[in-house]
N, C-alpha and C positions, 0 to 999 in steps of 0.2 A: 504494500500500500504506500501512497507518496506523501511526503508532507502537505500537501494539500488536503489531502484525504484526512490527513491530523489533525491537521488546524480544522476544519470544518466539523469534527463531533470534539472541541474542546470542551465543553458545558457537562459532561459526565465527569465524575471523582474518580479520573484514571491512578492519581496517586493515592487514595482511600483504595481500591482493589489493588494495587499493586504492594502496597502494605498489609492486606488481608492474604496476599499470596506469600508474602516474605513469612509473614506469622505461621500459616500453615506449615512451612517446609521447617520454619523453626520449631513448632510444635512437633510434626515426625519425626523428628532428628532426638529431639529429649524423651518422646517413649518410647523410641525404642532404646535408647543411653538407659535408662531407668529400668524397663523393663528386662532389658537382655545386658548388662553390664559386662560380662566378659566377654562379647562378639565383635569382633572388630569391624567397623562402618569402612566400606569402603565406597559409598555414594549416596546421591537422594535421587530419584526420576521421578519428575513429576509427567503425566502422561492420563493418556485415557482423556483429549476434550471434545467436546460433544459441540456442534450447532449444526441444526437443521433448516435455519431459515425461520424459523418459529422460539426453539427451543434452544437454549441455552444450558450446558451443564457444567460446575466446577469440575477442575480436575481431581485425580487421586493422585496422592505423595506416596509411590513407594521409598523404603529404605534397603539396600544392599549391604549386606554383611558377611565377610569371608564367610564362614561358617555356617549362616542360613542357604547363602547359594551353592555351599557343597552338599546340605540337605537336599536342595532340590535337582541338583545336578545329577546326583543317587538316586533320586526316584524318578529319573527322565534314562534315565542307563537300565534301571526295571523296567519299565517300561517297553523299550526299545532294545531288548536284548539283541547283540550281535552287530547294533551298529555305531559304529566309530567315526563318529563325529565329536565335534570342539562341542559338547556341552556348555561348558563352563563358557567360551567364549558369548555363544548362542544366546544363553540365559541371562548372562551376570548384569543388561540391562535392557531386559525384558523385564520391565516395571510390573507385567499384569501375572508373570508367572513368579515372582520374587514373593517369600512368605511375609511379609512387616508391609502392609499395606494401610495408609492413615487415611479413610474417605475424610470427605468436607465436615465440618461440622454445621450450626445453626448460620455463622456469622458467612462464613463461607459460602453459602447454600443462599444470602439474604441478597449479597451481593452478586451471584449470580440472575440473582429472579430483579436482582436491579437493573441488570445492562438488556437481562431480556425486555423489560419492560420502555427502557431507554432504546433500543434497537427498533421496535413496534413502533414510536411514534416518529422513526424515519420516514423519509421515502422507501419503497418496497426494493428499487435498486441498491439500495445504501446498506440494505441489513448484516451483508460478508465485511463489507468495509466494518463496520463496526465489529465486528464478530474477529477477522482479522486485527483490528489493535486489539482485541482483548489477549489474544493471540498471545501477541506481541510484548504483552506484559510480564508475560512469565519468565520469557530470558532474560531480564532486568533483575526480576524479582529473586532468581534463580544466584545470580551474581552478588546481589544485596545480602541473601541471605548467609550465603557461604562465605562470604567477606565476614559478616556479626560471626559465623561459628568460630572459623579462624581465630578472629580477635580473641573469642572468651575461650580459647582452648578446647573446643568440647569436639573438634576432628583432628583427623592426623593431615600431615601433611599434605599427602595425597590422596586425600578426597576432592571427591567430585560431585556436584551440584548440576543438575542438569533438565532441562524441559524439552520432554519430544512428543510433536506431533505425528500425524500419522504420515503427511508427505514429506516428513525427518526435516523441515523448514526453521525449526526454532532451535534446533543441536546446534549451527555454528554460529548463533547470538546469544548463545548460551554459556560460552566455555573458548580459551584461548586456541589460537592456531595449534599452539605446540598440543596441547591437550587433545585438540580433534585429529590431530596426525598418528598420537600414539593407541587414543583411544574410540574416536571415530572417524576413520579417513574416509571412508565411502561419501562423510557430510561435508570435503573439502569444501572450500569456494576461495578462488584465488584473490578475491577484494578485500578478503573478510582480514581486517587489522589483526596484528601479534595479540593483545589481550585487547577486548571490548572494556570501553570505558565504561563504570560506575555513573549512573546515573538518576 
């Protein structure tokens, strides 16, 4: 979408949702810290978003943790007995097959039913434009919020923070060049700056 397209649905609380997105990812990240205290984080995927033109849906925060994706790596090798494939590669951010999945809660779910609300009283052309910045927030929000863990310690170095949709559009405004080359190169894009600025 172009800044054009920006500037024109400015009147919605892009920064209110986009700090309902940062909180989210920061909420996943402490239950599962909380709940699972000896597994080590090795990511967050936010993924799974919904709009049909009509409907709006928040996304789901998975968490990645060595240890939960060799649980399920194990049971995809059951499964699949005899064949030898990269599991682990396959899975490890595969958001809907990873066990530690945080859906939205009320606030999250409010501010959804708000942009859909906000989206209806466009033009019927306008409705993906809008639906698109919403889009667009989460690799912001994605960056924001991995920056806050960082600071208060509560990840390792190398973790990763990361928002995919389902035409992989938001992975490389998501996450530094070096980071997409070691951990998702398929989402190259030759423009895309050394690290995306904090904004």
């Amino acid at each position: 979408m172009n800044m054009e397209n920006d500037r024109a649905y400015d009147d919605f609380d892009w920064a209110g949702l986009e700090s309902a997105a940062v909180e989210h990812i920061l909420r996943a990240v402490r239950q599962v810290r909380q709940g699972h205290a000896a597994e080590r984080m090795y990511g967050a995927i936010v993924h799974e978003f919904y709009g049909d033109g009509t409907q709006v849906s928040w996304p789901l925060v998975s968490i990645g943790t060595d240890e939960s994706l060799a649980r399920v790596v194990e049971g995809y090798r059951q499964k699949h007995p005899g064949q030898d494939w990269d599991w682990s590669g396959m899975l490890r951010w595969s958001g809907s097959d990873l066990e530690y999945i945080v859906e939205a809660g009320d606030v999250e779910k409010g501010w959804a039913r708000s942009l859909q609300e906000y989206a209806a009283r466009q033009p019927e052309a306008a409705w993906f434009d809008v639906y698109n910045r919403f889009l667009r927030s989460f690799p912001s929000a994605v960056r924001h919020a991995d920056a806050l863990l960082r600071a208060a310690g509560e990840v390792d170095e190398d973790f990763i923070a990361v928002a995919m949709d389902e035409e992989g559009t938001l992975v490389p405004l998501s996450v530094s060049r070096s980071v997409l080359h070691a951990h998702f190169p398929d989402h190259l894009c030759e423009t895309m700056p050394e690290d995306p600025p904090l904004n």
